[in-house]
N, C-alpha and C positions, 0 to 999 in steps of 0.2 A: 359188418363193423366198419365205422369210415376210420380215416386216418385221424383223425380229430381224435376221436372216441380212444382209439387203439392209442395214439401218443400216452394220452390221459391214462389208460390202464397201464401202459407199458411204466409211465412214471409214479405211479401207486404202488407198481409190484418194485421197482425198485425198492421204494419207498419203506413197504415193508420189510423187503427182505435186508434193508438197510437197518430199520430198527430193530430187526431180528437179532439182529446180527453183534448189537452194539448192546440190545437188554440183558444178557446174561453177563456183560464186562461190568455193563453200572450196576446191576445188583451186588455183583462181586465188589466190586468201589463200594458201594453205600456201606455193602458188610462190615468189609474192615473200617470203614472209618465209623462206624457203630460201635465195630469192638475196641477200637482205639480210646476212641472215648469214654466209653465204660470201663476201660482196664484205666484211663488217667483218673477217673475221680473214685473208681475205687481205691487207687493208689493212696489217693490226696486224704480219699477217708481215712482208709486206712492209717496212714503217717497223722491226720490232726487227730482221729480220736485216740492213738497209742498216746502222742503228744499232752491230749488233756488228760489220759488215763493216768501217765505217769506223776500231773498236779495235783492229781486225787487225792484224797486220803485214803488209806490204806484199811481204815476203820469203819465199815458200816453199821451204822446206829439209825435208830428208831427217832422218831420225834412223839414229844410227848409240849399239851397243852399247860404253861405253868404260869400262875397270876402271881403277879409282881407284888411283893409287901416289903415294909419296913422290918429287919429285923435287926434290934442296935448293940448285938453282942459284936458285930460286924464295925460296928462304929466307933468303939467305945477305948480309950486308951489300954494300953498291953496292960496284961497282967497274965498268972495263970491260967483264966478263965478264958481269956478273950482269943488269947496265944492257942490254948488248946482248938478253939473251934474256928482259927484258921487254919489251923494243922490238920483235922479231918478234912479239909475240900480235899486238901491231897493227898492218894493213896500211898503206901508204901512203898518206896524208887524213887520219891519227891517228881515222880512223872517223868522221870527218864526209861524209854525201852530200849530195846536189843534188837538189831534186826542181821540180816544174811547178806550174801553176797550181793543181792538183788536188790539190796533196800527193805527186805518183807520182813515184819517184825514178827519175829519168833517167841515162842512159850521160856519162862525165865526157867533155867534150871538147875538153881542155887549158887552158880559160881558166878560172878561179877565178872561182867564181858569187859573184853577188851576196848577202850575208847574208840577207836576207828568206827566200833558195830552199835556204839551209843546215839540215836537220837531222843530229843528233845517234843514232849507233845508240846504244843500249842499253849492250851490253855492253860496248862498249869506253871508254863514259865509268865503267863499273863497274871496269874491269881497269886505268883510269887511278888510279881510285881508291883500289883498291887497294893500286896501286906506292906512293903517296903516304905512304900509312899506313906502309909499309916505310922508305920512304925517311924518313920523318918518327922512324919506331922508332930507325932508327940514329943519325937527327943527334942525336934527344936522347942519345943514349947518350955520342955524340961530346960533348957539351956538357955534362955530369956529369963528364968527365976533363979537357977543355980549355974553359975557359969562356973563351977566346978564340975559339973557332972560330965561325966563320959559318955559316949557314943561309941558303938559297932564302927572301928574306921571304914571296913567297906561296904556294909549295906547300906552307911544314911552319907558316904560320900558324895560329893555333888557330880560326880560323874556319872556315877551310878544312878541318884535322881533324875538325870535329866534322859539318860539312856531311861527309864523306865516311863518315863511323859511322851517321849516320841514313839516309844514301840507297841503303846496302849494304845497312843493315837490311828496310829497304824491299823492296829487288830483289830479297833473299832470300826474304820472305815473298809475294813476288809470283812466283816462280817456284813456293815450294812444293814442292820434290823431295822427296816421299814414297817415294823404295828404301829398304827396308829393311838396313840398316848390319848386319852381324853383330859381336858384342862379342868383344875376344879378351883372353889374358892374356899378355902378356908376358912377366915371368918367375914362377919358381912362389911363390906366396906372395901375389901381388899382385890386387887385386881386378880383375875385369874390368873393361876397359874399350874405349871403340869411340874406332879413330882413320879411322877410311871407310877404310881401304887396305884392298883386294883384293878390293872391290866392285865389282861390275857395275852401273851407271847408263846409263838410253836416255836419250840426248845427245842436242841439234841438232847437225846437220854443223857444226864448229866451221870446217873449212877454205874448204867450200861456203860460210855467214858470212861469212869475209875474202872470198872469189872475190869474190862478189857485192857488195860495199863496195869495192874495190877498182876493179869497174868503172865504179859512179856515183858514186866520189868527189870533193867538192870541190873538191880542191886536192891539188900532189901532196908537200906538209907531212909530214915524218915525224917522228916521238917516240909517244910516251907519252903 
C-alpha cells in the first residue's frame, strides 16, 4: 500500500468513524424535533377542535330533504286561527332549555330552573321574531284606519322591530343556505322571477329540533 493510497484510507476511516460517531446524536436530534412537532399540533389540534367543539351545538339532528311551498295561514292577519299555527312551530318552554354547570342541556324535570341555567335555542327566538314583525305588519295597518286602536307596547315597539330586522338578518346570513332556487314565470309576459316554491332544501329535522327542546325545556310556558 503506498502512502497515497494509505493517506486516502486513513481519511475514509476517519471519515467514517466520524460519521459514526455523530449518526446516533442526529437521529436523536431528528427524534425529538419529530416529537416536538407532533406533540405542537397535536396541541394546536387539540385547543382548535375543543375551540370549535365548544361553537357546536350541543344538538345533534338528522337532515331531512324538504320542498319549499306556499302555505298562507303563515301570511295571513292574526286571529285565532292564524295565532294558533304560529304557536305549534314552538314547543312547550317557548324554546327555552336548562342546562348544567358545563353548558349541557339537561332533561326538564318539572321545576323551572333557575335563570343563570336558561338558554335560549336559536330558532325559535328567530320564529318569535318573526311572528312579531307579522304581528307588528298588521297592527300598523290596523292603526292607519283606526287610530284609536291599541297595540302590545312591547312586542310592536319600534325598538323591538328593529332589534328583530337586524338579528334575522344576522341568522340568515349565518345559516347561509346556498340551494339553488330556480326562476319561474308566472304569467306570460312577465319577467322571471324566483319566489323559492318548489324547491328542494336539505333541512335540520325540524320535528327531531322540537322533540329535543321539549325534553330539556325550562318551563312548561307556552306562546310565541
Amino acid at each position: 500500500m503506498d502512502i497515497m493510497t494509505g493517506n486516502s484510507s486513513l481519511k475514509s476511516v476517519r471519515w467514517l468513524r466520524t460519521t459514526r460517531s455523530y449518526t446516533p446524536l442526529l437521529i436523536q436530534k431528528s427524534f425529538c424535533l419529530f416529537l416536538t412537532t407532533l406533540l405542537l399540533f397535536t396541541s394546536l389540534g387539540f385547543c382548535t377542535g375543543a375551540y370549535w367543539q365548544s361553537l357546536k351545538s350541543n344538538t345533534p339532528f338528522g337532515q331531512v330533504a324538504k320542498e319549499f311551498e306556499l302555505h298562507e295561514i303563515f301570511t295571513e292577519a292574526p286571529s285565532f286561527e292564524t295565532n294558533a299555527a304560529w304557536g305549534e312551530l314552538i314547543p312547550r318552554g317557548r324554546g327555552f332549555v336548562v342546562v348544567d354547570s358545563t353548558d349541557t342541556p339537561v332533561p326538564y324535570v318539572g321545576i323551572e330552573a333557575n335563570l343563570a341555567q336558561v338558554r335560549a335555542v336559536a330558532v325559535y327566538h328567530q320564529i318569535h321574531c318573526l311572528n312579531e314583525l307579522r304581528l307588528g305588519y298588521y297592527a300598523n295597518q290596523t292603526l292607519s284606519v283606526d287610530r284609536n286602536a291599541t297595540i302590545r307596547q312591547h312586542y310592536h315597539s319600534e325598538n323591538h322591530m328593529k332589534h328583530c330586522f337586524d338579528y334575522l338578518r344576522q341568522s340568515l346570513m349565518c345559516a347561509s343556505d346556498t340551494t339553488l332556487e330556480t326562476l319561474q314565470v308566472k304569467n306570460e309576459g312577465n319577467k322571471p322571477a324566483v319566489d323559492g316554491w318548489g324547491t328542494t332544501h336539505l333541512c335540520r329535522d325540524y320535528d327531531k329540533v322540537s322533540d329535543w327542546t321539549l325534553r330539556h325545556r325550562a318551563s312548561d310556558i307556552g306562546g310565541v
